[in-house]
Each structure stands twice: as C-alpha cells, then as structure tokens.
C-alpha positions in Angstrom: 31.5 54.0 -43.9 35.0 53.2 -45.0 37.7 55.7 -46.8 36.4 54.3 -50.0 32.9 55.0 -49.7 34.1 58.1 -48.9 36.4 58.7 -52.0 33.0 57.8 -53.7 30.8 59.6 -52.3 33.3 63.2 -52.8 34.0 61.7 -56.8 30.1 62.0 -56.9 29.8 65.5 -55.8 32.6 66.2 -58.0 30.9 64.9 -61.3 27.9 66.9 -60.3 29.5 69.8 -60.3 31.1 69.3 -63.5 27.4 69.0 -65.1 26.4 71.9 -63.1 23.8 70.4 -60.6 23.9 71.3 -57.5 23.7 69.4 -54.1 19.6 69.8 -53.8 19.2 69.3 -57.4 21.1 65.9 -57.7 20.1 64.5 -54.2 21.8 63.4 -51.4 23.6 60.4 -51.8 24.7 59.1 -48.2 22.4 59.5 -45.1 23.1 59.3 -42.1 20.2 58.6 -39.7 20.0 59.0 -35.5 17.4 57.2 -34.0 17.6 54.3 -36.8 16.1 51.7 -34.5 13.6 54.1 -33.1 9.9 54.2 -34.5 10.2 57.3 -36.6 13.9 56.5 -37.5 13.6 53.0 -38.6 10.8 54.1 -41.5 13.3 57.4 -42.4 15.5 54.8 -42.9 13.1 52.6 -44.9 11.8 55.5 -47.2 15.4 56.3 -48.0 16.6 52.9 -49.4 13.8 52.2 -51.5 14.7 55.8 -53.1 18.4 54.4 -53.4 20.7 56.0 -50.9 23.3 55.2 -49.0 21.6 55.2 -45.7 24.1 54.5 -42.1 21.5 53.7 -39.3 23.3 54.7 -35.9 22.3 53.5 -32.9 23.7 52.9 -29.3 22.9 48.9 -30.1 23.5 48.8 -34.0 23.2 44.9 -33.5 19.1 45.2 -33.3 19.3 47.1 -36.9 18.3 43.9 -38.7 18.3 45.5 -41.6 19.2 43.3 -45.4 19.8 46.1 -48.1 23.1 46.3 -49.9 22.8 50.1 -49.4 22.8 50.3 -45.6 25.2 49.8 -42.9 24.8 50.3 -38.7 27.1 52.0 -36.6 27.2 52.7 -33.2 27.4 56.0 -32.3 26.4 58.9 -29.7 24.4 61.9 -30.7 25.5 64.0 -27.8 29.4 62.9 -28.3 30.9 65.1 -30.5 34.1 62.6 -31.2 31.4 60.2 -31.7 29.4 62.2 -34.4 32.8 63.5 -36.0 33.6 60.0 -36.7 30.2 59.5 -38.5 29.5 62.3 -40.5 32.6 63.7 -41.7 32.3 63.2 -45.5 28.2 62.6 -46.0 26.0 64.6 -47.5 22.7 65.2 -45.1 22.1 63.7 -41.5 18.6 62.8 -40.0 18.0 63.3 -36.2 15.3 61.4 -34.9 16.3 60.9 -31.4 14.6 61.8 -28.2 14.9 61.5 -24.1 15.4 63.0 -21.2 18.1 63.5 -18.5 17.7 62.4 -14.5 17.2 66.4 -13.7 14.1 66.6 -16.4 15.5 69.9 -17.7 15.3 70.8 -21.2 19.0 71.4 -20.9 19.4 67.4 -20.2 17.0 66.6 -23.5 18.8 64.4 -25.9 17.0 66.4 -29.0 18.6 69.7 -27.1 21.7 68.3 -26.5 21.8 66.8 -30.6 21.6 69.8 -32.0 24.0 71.3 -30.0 26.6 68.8 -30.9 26.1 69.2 -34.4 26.6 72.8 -34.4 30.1 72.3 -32.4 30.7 69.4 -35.7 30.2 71.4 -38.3 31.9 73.8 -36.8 34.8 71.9 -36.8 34.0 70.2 -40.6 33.6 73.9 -41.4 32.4 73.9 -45.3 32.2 70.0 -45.7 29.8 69.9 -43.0 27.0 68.0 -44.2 22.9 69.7 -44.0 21.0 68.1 -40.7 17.1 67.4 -40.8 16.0 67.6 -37.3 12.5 65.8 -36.1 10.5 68.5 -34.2 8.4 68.0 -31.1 4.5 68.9 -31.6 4.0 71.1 -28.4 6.4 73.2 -30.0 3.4 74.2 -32.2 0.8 76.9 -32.1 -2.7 76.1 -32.1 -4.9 79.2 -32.1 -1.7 81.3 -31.3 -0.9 79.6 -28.6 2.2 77.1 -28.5 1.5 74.1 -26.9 4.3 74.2 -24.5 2.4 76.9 -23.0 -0.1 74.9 -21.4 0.1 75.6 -17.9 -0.4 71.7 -16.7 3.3 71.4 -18.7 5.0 72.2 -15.4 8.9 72.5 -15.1 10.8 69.4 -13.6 8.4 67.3 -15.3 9.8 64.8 -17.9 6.9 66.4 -20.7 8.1 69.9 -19.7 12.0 68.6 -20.4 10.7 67.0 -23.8 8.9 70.1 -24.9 11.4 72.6 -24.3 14.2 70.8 -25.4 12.7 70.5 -28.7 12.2 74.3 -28.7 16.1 74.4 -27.3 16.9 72.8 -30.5 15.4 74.9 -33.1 16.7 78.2 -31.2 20.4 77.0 -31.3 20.2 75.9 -34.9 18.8 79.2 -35.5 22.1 81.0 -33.9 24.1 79.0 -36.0 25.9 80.7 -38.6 26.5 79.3 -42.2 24.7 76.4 -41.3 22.2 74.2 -43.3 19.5 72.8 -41.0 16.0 72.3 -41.1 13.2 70.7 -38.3 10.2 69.2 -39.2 7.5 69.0 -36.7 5.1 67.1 -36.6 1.3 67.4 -35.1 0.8 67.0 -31.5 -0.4 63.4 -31.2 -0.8 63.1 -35.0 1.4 59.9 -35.6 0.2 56.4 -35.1 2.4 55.4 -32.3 1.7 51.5 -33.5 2.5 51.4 -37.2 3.9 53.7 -39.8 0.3 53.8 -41.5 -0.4 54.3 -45.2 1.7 55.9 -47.5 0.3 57.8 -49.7 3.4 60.5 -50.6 1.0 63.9 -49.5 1.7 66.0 -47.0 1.8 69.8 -46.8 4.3 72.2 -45.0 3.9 75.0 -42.8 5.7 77.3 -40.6 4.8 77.7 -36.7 0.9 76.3 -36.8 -0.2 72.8 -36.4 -1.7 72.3 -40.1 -5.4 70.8 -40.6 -7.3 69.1 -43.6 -10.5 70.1 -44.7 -12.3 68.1 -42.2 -10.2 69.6 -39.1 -7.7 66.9 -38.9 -4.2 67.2 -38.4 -3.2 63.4 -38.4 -0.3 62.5 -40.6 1.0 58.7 -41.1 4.4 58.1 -40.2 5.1 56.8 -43.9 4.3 60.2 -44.9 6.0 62.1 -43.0 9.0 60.1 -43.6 8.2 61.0 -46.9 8.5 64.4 -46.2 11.5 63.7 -44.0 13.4 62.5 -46.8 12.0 64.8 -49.4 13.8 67.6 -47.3 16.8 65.7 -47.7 16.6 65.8 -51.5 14.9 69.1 -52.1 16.0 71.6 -48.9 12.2 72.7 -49.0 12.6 74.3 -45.6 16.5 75.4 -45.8 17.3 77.0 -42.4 13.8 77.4 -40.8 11.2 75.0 -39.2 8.6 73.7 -40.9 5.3 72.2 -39.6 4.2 69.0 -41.5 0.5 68.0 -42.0 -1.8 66.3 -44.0 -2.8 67.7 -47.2 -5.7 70.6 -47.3 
C-alpha cells in the first residue's frame, strides 16, 4: 500500500465518524491477509473482493498471487518478523492470519500460527491505538468434543509435528487472550471439516460457537471452505466474536 492509500484509507475513517458509524458498523475497508496463496487464504481473499475491499495478499513469494482485481495488491512479507508486519499493517483496518507450519524442533513454541500471534501483539503494541483488529484461523484439535479437547488425545505425542501444530494453535489463542486492549478474534474450524481439495459450495450459513466442535441436525460438523470464509470475513465486518474464540460449523 502506498502513503496515499493510506491518506485514504484514515480520510475514510474520518468521514465515518463524522456520520457517527463506527468501525464494525461501516466495515473494514483495507484487509490485509497472511497465508494469501495458501488454500484457506486465497478464498479469504476471494470472499473479500467480491464484497469490495481493499484486500493486500502477503506472501513469502507474492509473485504466485496471480490475482486481476483492481482492489488487490501482493506483498511480500513475514508473519513472524515484526519489522516485516510493521511495514504492512500500520494504517489498515483488520488483518487475517491464515498461516500455518512448524519449526525443525516440532515444538509448539516453533509453530508459525504461535509465533503470528505473538508478533502481532509486540505490533500493536508498538501501533498502540491505530493498531488494526486481527482474525486469527484456529486449529480443530483445539476443540472439545464430548468435553474433551482434541489435543488431548494421547496418540498426539510431544515432538511430533501434529503435537507442534496442535498446541501452537492453542499458544495462539492464550497469548491473544493476555493481550491487553487488544481486538482479536480466532475462528476454528471442525477437526477435518474442510475439503482439503476445493473451497466447496457457498451457501453464506454457518453458525458460531465457543469451545465445542458444532454439529447439524444429522451429526455433521463439515463446513465448506467458501463458508467459512464467509464467516471469516463477516468477522471482519461485524466483530461477532470481539476478543474471544469462536468455533464455526454448519448451520443446526
């Protein structure tokens, strides 16, 4: 984004507050999204520009972000750099985390989606009252199922990479938690519950929860990627789960 986008994008917040609509009310206007060229990221970043935002995909290769919308731009950038993320989201309104991966060790301490959130709390630290609201993507195991979180499972040993994965999803909702004066939110969704091939169907439904993995009436907890992008970017407009994390499933 260059100093004139930004100009725009402060001008914009300044004319809504002259009207008296507030940030949630009016929308975000510029995204930025982590993990654009990933599978999750790149249909974030699809349900966003058809809504009309100003969406900047990051990526550690922007080049493979083929994407042709007059509203989007790539940059390459670093989720666990913090001069790296300065650089990007000083001056946006709502940042998307999609990211994941592990370190050599396999610690959850190593985990990318750990170390991300992490960062950002040192950022908006830093941007102090301009920092922007951050939508993190959850891990399923980090789920209850019958009261039971699904890292629990004893065959999710430590030093494994699915132990790192696991519990550096959970590392990331416990230090946005100890943030202070912070606006965050992580959706989760179902273990398994997303079509690894395609984004699926979108249909626009989808229902939120808190700590449980959330079924439909016939005792399935699938949810398309299109939808929960939905919900992704709904989060981004609304703050429906401002400072907790939220479960998302498949309508009742």
């Amino acid at each position: 984004m260059n100093p004139g986008q930004f100009r725009t994008a402060g001008w914009l917040k300044f004319l809504c507050a002259v009207v008296g609509l507030t940030s949630t009310a009016a929308g975000a206007e510029t995204i930025v999204v982590y993990g654009a060229s990933g599978r999750v990221g790149a249909v974030v970043v699809e349900e966003a520009l058809q809504r009309g935002h100003d969406v900047i995909g990051v990526s550690r290769n922007p080049g493979s972000l083929a994407i042709e919308a007059p509203n989007f731009s790539a940059v390459q950038g670093d989720v666990t750099s913090l001069e790296s993320m300065l650089e990007i989201v000083a001056g946006v309104d709502a940042v998307v985390i999609t990211v994941r991966g592990i370190g050599p060790g396999n610690t959850p301490e190593e985990a990318v989606t750990s170390i991300a959130a992490e960062t950002f709390v040192e950022a908006a630290g830093v941007l102090g009252e301009d920092a922007p609201r951050v939508i993190q993507v959850g891990g399923g195991t980090t789920l209850r199922v019958d009261g039971a979180y699904g890292f629990d499972n004893p065959g999710i040993e430590p030093g494994t990479a699915q132990h790192a994965n696991a519990f550096g999803h959970w590392r990331a909702i416990e230090t946005y938690g100890a943030a202070d004066g912070l606006q965050w939110a992580v959706l989760t969704p179902p273990p398994g519950g997303m079509s690894p091939a395609s984004p699926g169907e979108r249909t626009g439904e989808y229902r939120l929860g808190g700590e449980d993995v959330l079924y439909d009436a016939a005792g399935s907890s699938a949810i398309t990627m299109a939808d929960f992008a939905v919900a992704v970017v709904d989060e981004v407009e609304r703050a429906q789960s401002l400072n907790r994390r939220a479960a998302v499933g498949p309508p009742e």
